[in-house]
Backbone as CSV, one residue per row, in Angstrom:
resi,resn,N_x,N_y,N_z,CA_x,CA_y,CA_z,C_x,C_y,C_z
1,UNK,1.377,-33.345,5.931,1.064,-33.554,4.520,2.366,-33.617,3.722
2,UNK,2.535,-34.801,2.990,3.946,-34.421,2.280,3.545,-33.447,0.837
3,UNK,5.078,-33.070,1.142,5.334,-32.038,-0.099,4.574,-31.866,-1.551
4,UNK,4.789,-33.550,-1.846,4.013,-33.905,-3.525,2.996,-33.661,-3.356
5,UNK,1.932,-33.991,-2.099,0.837,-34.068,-2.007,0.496,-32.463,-2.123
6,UNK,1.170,-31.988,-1.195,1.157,-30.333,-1.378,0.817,-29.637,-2.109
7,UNK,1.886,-30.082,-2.592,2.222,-29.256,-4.253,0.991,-29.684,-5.218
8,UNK,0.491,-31.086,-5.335,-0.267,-31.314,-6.538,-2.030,-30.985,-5.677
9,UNK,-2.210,-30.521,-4.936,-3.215,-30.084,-3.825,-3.609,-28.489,-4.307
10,UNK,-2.317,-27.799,-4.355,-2.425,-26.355,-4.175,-2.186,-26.273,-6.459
11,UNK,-1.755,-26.906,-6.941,-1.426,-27.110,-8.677,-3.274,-27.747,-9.173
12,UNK,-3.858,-28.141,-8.117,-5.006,-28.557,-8.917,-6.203,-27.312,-8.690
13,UNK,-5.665,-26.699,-7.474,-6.527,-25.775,-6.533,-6.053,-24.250,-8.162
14,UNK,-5.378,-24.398,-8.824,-5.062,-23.368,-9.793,-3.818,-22.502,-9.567
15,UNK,-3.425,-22.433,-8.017,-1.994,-21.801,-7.571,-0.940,-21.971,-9.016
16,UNK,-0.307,-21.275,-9.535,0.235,-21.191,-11.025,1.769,-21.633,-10.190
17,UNK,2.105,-20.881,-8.826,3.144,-20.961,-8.170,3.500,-22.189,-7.531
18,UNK,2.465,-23.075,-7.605,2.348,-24.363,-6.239,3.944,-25.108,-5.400
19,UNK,5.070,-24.800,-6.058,5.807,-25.253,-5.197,6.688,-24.112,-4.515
20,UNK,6.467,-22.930,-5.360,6.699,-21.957,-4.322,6.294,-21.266,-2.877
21,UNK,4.920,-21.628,-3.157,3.192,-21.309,-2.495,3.669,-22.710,-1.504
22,UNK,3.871,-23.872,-1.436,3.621,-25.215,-0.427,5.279,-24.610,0.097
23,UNK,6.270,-24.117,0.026,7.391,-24.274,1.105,6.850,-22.776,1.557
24,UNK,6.099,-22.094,1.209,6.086,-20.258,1.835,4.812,-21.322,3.083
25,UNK,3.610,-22.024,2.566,2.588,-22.581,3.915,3.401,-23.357,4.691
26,UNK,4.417,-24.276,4.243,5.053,-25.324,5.207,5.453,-24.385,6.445
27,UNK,6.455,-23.087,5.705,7.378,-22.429,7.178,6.229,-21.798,7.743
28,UNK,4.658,-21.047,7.430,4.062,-20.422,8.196,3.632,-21.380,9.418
29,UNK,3.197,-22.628,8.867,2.830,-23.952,9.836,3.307,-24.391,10.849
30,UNK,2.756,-24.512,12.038,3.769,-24.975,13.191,3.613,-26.362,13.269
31,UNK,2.489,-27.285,12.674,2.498,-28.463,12.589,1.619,-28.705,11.611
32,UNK,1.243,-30.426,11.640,0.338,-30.926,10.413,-0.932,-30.485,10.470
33,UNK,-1.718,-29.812,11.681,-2.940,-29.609,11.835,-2.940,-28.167,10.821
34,UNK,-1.973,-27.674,11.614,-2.054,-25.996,11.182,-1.912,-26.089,9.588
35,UNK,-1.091,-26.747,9.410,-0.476,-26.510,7.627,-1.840,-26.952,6.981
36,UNK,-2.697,-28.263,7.493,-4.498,-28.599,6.424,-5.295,-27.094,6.932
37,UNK,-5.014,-26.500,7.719,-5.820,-25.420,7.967,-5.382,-24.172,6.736
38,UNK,-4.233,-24.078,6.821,-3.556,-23.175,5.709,-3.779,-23.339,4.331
39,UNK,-3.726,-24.673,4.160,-3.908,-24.802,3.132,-5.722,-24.664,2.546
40,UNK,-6.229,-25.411,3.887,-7.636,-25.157,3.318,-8.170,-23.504,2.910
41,UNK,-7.479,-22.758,3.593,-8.026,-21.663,3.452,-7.343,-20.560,1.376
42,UNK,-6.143,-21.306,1.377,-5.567,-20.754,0.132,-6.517,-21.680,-1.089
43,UNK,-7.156,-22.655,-0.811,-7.440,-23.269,-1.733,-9.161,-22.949,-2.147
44,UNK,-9.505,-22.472,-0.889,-10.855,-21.930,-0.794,-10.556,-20.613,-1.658
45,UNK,-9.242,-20.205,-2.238,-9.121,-18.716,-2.613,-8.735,-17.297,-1.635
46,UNK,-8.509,-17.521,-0.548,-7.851,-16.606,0.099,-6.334,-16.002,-0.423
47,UNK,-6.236,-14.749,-0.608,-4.966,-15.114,-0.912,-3.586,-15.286,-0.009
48,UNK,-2.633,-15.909,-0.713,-1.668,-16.622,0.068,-0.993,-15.458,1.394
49,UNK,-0.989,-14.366,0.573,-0.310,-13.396,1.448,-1.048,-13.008,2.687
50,UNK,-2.637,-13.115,3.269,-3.123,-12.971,4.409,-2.891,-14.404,4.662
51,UNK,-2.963,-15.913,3.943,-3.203,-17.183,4.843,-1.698,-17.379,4.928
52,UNK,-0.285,-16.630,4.807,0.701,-16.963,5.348,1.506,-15.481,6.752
53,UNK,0.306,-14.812,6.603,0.499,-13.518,7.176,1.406,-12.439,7.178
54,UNK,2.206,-12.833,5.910,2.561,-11.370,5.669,3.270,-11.530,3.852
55,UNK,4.091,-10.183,3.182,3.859,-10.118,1.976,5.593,-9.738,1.777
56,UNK,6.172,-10.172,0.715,7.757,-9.709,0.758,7.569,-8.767,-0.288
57,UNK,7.833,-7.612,0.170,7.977,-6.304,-0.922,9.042,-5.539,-0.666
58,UNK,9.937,-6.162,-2.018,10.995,-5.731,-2.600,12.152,-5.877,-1.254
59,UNK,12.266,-6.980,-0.985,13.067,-7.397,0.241,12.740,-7.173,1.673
60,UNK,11.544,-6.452,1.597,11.076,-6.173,3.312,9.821,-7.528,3.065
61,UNK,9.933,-8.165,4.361,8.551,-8.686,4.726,8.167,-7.831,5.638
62,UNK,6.555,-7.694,5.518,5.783,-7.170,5.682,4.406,-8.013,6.044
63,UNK,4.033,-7.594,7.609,2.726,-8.475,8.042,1.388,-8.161,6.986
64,UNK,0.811,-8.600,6.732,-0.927,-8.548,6.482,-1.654,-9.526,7.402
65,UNK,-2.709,-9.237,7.011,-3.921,-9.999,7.772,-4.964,-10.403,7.471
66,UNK,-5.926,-11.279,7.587,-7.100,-11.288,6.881,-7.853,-10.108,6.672
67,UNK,-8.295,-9.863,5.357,-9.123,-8.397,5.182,-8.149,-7.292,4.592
68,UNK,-6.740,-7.122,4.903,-6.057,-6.349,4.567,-5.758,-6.243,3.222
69,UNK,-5.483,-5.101,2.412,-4.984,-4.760,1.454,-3.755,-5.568,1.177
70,UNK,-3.531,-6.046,0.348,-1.861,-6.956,0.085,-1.124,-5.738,-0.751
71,UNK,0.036,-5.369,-0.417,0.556,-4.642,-1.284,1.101,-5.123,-2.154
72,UNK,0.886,-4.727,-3.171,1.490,-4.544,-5.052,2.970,-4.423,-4.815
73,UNK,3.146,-5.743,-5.998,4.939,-5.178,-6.333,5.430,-4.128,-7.257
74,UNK,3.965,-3.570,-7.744,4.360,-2.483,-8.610,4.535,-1.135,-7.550
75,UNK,4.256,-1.366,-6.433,4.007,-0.171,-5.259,5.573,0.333,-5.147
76,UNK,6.429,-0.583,-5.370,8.043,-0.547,-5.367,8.682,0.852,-6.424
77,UNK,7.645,1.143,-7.200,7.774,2.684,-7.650,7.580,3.685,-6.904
78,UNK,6.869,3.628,-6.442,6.187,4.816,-5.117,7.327,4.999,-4.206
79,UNK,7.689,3.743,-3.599,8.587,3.473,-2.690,10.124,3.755,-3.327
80,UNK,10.701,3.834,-3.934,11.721,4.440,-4.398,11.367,6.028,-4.650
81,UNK,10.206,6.633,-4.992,10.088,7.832,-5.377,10.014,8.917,-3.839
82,UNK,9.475,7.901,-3.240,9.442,8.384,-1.692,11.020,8.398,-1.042
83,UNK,11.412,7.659,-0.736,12.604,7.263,-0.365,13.885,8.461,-0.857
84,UNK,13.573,8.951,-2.384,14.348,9.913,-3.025,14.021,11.604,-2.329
85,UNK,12.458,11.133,-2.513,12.133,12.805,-1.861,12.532,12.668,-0.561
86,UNK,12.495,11.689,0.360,12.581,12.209,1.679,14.287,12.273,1.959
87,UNK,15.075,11.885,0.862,16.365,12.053,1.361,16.655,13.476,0.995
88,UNK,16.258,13.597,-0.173,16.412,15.059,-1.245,15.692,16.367,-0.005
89,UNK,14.652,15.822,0.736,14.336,17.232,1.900,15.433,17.295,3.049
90,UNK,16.427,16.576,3.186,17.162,16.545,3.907,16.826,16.089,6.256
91,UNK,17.770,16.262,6.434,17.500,15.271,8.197,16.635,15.560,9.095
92,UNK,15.523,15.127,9.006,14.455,15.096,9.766,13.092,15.040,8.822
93,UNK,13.258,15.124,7.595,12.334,15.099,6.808,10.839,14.399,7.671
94,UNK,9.621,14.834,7.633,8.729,14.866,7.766,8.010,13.745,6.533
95,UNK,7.775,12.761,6.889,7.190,12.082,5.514,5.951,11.327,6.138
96,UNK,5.163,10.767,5.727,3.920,10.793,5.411,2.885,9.863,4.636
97,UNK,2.455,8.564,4.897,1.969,7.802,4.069,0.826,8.062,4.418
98,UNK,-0.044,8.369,3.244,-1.633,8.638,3.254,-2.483,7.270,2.810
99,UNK,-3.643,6.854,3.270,-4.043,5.505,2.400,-3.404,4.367,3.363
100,UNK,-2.918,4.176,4.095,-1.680,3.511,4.431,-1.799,2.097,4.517
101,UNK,-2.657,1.518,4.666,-3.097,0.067,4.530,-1.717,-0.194,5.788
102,UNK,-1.038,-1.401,5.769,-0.184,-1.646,6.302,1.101,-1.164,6.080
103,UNK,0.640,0.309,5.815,2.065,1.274,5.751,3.652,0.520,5.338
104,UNK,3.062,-0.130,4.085,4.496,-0.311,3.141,5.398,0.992,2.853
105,UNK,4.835,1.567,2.465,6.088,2.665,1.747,6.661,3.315,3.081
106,UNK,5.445,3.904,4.281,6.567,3.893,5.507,7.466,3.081,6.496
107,UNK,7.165,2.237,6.166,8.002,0.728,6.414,9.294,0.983,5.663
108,UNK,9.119,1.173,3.928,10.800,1.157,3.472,11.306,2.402,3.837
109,UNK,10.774,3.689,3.999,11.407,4.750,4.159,12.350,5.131,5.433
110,UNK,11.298,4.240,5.971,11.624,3.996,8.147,13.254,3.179,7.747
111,UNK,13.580,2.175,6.910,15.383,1.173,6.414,15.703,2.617,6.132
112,UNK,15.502,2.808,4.893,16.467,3.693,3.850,16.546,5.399,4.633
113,UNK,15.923,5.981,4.805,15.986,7.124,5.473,15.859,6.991,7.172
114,UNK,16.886,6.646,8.164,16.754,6.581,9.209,16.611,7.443,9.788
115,UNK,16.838,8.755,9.247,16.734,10.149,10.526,15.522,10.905,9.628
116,UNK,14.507,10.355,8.950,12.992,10.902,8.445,12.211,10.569,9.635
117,UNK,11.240,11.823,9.777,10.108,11.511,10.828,8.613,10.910,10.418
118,UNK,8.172,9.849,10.733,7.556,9.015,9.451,6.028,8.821,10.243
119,UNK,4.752,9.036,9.481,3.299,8.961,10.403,2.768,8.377,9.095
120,UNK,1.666,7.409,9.578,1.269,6.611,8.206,-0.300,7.445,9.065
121,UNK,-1.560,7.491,7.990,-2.590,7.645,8.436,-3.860,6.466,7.792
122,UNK,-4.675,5.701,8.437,-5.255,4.450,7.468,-6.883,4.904,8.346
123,UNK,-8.006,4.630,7.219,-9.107,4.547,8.001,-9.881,3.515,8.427
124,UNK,-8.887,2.074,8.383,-9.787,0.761,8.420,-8.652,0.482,9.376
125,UNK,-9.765,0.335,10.913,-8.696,0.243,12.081,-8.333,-1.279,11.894
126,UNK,-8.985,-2.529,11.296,-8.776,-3.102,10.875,-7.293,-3.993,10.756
127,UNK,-6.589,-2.828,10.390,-4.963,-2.813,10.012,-4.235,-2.348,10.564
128,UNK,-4.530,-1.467,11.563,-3.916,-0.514,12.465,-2.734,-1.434,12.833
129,UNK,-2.981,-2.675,13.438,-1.702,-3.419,14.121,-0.956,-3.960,13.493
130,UNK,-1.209,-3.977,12.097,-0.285,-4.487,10.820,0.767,-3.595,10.586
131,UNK,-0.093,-2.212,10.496,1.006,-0.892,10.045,1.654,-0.622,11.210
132,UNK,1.319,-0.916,12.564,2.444,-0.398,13.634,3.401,-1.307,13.162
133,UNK,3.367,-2.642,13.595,4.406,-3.563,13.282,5.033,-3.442,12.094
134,UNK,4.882,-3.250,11.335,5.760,-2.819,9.834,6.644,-1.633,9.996
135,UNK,5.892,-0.579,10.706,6.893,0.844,11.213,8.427,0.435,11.944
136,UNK,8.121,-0.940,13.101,9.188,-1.171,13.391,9.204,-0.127,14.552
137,UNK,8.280,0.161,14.953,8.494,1.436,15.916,8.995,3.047,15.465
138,UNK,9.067,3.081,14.618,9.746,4.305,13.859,8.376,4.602,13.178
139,UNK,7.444,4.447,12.567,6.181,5.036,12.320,5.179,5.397,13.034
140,UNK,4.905,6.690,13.152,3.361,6.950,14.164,2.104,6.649,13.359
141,UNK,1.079,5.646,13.787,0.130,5.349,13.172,-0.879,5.850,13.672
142,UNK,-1.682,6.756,12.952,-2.846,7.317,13.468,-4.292,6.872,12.493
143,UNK,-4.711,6.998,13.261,-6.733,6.321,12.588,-7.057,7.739,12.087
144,UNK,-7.417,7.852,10.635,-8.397,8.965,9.822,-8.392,8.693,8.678
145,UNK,-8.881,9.432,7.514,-9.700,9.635,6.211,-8.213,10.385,5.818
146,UNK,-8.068,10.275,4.857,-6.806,11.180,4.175,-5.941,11.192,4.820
147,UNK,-5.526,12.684,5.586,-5.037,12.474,6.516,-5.732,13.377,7.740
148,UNK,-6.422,13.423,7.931,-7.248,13.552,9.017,-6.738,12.593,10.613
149,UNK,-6.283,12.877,11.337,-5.845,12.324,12.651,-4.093,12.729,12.790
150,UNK,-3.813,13.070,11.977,-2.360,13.526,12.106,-2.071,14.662,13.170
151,UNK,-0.898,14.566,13.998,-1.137,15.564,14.758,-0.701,17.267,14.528
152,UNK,-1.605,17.326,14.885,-1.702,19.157,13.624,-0.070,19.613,14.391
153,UNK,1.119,19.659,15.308,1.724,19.960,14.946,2.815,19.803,13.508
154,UNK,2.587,19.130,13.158,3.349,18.796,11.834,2.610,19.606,10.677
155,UNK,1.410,20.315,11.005,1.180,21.014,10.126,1.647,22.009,9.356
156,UNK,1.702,22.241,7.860,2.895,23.469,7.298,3.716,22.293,7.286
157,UNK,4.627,21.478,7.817,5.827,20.805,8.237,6.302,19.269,7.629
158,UNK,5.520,19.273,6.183,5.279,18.081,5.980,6.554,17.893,4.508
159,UNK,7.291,16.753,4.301,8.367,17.253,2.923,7.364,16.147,1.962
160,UNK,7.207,15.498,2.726,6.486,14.132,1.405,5.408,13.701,1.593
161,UNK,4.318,13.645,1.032,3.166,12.821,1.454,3.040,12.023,0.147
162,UNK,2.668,10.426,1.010,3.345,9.447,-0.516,1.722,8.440,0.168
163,UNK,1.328,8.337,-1.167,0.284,6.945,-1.172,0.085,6.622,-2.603
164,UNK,-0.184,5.648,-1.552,-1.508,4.237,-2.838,-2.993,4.640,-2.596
165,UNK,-3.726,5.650,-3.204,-4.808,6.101,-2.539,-5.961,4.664,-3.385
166,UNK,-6.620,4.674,-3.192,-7.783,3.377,-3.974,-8.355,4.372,-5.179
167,UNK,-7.831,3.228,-6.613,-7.759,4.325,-7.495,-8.721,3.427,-8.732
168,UNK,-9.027,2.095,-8.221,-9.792,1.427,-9.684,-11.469,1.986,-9.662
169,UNK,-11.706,2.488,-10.469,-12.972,2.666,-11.179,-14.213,1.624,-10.734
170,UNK,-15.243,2.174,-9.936,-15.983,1.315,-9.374,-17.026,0.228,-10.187
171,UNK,-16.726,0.442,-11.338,-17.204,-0.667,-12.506,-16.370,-1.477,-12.771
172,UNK,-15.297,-1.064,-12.805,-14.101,-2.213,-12.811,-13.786,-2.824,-11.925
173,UNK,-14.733,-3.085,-10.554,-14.497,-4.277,-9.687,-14.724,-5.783,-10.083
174,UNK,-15.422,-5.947,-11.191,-16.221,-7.177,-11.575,-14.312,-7.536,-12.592
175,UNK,-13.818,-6.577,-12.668,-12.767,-7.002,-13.592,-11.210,-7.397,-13.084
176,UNK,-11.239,-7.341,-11.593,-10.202,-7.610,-11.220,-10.329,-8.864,-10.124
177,UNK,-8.917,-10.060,-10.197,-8.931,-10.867,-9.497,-10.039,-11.065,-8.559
178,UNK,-10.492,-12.911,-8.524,-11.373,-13.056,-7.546,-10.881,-13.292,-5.887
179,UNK,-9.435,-13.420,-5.672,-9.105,-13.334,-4.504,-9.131,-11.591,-4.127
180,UNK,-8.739,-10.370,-4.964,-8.872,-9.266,-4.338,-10.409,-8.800,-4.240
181,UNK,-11.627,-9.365,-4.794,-12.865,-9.152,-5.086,-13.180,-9.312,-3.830
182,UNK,-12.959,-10.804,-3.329,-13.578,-11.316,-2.089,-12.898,-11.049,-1.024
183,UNK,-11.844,-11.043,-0.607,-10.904,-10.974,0.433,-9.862,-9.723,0.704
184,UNK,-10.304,-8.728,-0.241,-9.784,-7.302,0.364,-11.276,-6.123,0.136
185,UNK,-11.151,-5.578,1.290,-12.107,-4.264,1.845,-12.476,-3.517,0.266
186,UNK,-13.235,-3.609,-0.203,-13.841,-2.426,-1.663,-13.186,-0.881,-0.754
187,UNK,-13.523,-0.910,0.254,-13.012,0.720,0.485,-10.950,0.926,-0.173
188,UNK,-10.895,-0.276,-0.040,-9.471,-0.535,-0.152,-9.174,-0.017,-1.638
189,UNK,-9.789,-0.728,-2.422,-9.903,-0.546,-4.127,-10.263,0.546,-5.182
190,UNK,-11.787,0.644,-4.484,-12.283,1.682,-4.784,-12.337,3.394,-5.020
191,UNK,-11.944,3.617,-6.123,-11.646,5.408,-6.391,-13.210,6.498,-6.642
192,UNK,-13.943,5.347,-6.832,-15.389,6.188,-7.836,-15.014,5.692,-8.767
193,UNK,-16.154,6.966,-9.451,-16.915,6.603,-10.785,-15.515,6.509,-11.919
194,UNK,-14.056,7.617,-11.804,-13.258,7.257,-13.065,-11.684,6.434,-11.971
195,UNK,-12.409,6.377,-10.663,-11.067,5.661,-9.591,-10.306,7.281,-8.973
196,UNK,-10.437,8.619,-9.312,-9.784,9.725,-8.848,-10.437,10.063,-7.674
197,UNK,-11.412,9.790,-7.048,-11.896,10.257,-6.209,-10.858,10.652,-4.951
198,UNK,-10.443,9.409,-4.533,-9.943,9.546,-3.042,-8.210,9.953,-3.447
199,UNK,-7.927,10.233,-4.770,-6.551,10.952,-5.100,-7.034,12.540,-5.178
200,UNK,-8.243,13.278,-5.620,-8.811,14.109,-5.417,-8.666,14.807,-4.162
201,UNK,-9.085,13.933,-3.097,-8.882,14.640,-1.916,-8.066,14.514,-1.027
202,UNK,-7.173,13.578,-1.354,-5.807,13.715,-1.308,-4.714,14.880,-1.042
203,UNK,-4.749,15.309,-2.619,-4.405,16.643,-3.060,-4.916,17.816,-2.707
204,UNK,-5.913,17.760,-2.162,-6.646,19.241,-1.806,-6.511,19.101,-0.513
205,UNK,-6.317,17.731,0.907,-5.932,17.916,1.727,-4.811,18.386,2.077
206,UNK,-3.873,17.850,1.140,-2.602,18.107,1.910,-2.091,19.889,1.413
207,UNK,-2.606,20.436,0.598,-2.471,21.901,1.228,-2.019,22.731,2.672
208,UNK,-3.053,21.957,3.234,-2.607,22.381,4.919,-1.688,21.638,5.532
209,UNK,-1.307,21.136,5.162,-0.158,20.387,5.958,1.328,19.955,5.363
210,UNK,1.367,20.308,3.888,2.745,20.292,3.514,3.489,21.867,3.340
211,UNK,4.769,21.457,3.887,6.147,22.204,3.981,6.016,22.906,2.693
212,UNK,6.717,24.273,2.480,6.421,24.928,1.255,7.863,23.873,0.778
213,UNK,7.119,23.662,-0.882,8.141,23.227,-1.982,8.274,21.518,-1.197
214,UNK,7.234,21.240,-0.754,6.912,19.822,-0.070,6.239,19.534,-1.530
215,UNK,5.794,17.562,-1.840,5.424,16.823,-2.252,4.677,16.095,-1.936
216,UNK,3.351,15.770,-3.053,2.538,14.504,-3.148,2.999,13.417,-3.706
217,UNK,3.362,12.561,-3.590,3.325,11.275,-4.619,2.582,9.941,-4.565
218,UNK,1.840,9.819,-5.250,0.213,8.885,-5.348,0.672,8.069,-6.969
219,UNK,0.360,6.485,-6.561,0.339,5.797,-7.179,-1.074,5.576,-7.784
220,UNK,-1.021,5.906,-9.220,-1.959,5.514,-9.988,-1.931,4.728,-11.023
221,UNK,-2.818,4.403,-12.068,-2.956,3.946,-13.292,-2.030,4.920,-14.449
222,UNK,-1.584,4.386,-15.212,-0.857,5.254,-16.473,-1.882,5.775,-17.137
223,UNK,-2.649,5.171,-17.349,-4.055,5.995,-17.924,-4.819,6.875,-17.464
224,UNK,-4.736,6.599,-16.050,-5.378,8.020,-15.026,-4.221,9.448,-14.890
225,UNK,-3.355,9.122,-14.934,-2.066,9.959,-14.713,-2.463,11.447,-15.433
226,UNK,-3.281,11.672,-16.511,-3.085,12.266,-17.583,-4.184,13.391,-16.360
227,UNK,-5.420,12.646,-15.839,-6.532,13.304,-15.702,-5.966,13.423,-13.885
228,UNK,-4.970,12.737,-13.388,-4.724,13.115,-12.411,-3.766,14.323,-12.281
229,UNK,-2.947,14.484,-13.269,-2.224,15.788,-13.180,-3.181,16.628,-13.465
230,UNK,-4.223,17.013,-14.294,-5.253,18.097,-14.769,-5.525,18.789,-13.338
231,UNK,-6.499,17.346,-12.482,-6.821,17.605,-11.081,-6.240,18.301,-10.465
232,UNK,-4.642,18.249,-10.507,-3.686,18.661,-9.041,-3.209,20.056,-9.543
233,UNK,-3.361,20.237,-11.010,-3.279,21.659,-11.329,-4.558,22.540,-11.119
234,UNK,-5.696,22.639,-11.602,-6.662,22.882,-11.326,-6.934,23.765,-9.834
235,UNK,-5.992,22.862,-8.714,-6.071,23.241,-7.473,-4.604,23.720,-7.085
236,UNK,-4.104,24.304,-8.433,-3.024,25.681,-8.180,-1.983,24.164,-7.653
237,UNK,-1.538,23.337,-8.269,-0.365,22.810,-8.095,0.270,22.409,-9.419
238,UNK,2.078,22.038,-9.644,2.258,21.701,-9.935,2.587,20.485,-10.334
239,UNK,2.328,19.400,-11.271,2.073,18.333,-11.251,3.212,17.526,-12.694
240,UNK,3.926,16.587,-12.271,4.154,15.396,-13.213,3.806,14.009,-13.062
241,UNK,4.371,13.137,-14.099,4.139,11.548,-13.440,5.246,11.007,-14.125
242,UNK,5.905,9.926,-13.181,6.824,9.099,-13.608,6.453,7.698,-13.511
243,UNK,6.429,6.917,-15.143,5.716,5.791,-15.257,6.405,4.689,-15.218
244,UNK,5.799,3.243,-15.378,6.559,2.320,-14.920,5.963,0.969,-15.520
245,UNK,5.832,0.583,-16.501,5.234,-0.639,-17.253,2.933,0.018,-17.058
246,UNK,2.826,-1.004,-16.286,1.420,0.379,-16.018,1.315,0.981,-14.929
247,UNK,1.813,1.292,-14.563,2.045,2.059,-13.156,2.516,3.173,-13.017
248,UNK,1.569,4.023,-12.492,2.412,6.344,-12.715,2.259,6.336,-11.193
249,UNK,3.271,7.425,-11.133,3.208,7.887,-9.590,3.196,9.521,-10.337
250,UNK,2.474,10.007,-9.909,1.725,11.604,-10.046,2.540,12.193,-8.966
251,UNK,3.725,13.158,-9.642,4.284,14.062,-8.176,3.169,15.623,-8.597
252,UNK,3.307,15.634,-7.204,2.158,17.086,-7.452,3.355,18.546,-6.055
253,UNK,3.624,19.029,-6.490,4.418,20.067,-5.573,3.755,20.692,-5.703
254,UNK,3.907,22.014,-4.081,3.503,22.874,-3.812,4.215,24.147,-4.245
């Protein structure tokens, strides 16, 4: 398919990006068959980041897959906030991605902190082979709910536990993008009734398993931030948030 055609293919299809979007399908393509297949599928509304199979966040590429969570470039807060705590616990730090979808934030921590000991935990096996490959071999990926599957020696032993837990408000699905509506998991999205749910138990899990004067850090809404610190005190922690256009990451210490 040539380029123009491409471009004015994927510009009529609504792509806002279209000549950025037609050279990211050209290199996924190994030929002309594959590239009408690629394209058919971005134009049907898939989004680009599963129909080119993976996502560039903040200089790492990173695999996805069909069905998978795409990670946010606003997630690049989390991921610096992580990256700080696990250097600040010093060599061997114990860190920890909860939620993990394709374990972005243990993906950057695995570059920037090379001597951190890094376990992502995800419950949609789904992704499981996304988040190994992103670890790079340096992440242990285990299948559970929170963090449920971790191996209880690391228990007590933990310096950071860092996620993107699914935090939008289950009425507010009708309000966000129709490529994340259709083509990423609701378990993925979904917090409950105000989106705190699965940051809720989050925080009350990791009790048992973080290092004294260890850390939570969970990416939320700036607007939830207020009712997510209430939460993490409530259950005898201390809690701030550091914000970011709309984006809070809630540190909660033990």
């Amino acid at each position: 398919m040539p380029s123009d055609t491409l471009v004015a293919t994927l510009r009529a299809a609504g792509c806002v990006f279209a000549e950025e979007e037609a050279a990211l399908l050209q290199e996924a393509a190994g030929d002309d068959a594959a590239l009408a297949g690629l394209v058919a599928r971005r134009v049907a509304g898939e989004p680009l980041e599963q129909v080119v199979g993976f996502v560039d966040l903040g200089g790492l590429r990173l695999r996805v897959a069909p069905g998978c969570f795409v990670p946010r470039q606003r997630t690049m807060l989390l991921v610096r906030e992580a990256v700080a705590a696990a250097r600040a616990a010093g060599p061997g730090a114990v860190v920890v991605e909860a939620y993990a979808g394709v374990a972005p934030v243990a993906a950057h921590v695995a570059v920037a902190v090379p001597d951190a000991r890094l376990y992502a935990v995800e419950r949609d096996e789904r992704v499981l082979g996304a988040a190994r490959a992103n670890g790079g071999g340096r992440v242990s990926v285990h299948h559970g709910d929170v963090l449920d599957g971790l191996p209880p020696a690391v228990a007590g032993r933990v310096a950071v536990v860092a996620a993107v837990p699914p935090y939008v408000p289950d009425d507010d699905l009708a309000l966000m993008p129709r490529e994340a509506r259709e083509h990423e998991a609701p378990s993925a999205l979904l917090g409950g009734p105000d989106g705190l749910g699965p940051f809720r138990a989050l925080v009350e899990a990791a009790s048992g398993w973080l290092a004294p004067g260890g850390v939570v850090l969970a990416e939320v809404s700036v607007g939830q931030a207020p009712s997510a610190i209430a939460a993490a005190q409530t259950l005898g922690y201390a809690a701030t948030a550091v914000t970011e256009e709309a984006t809070a990451v809630v540190r909660v210490v033990r």
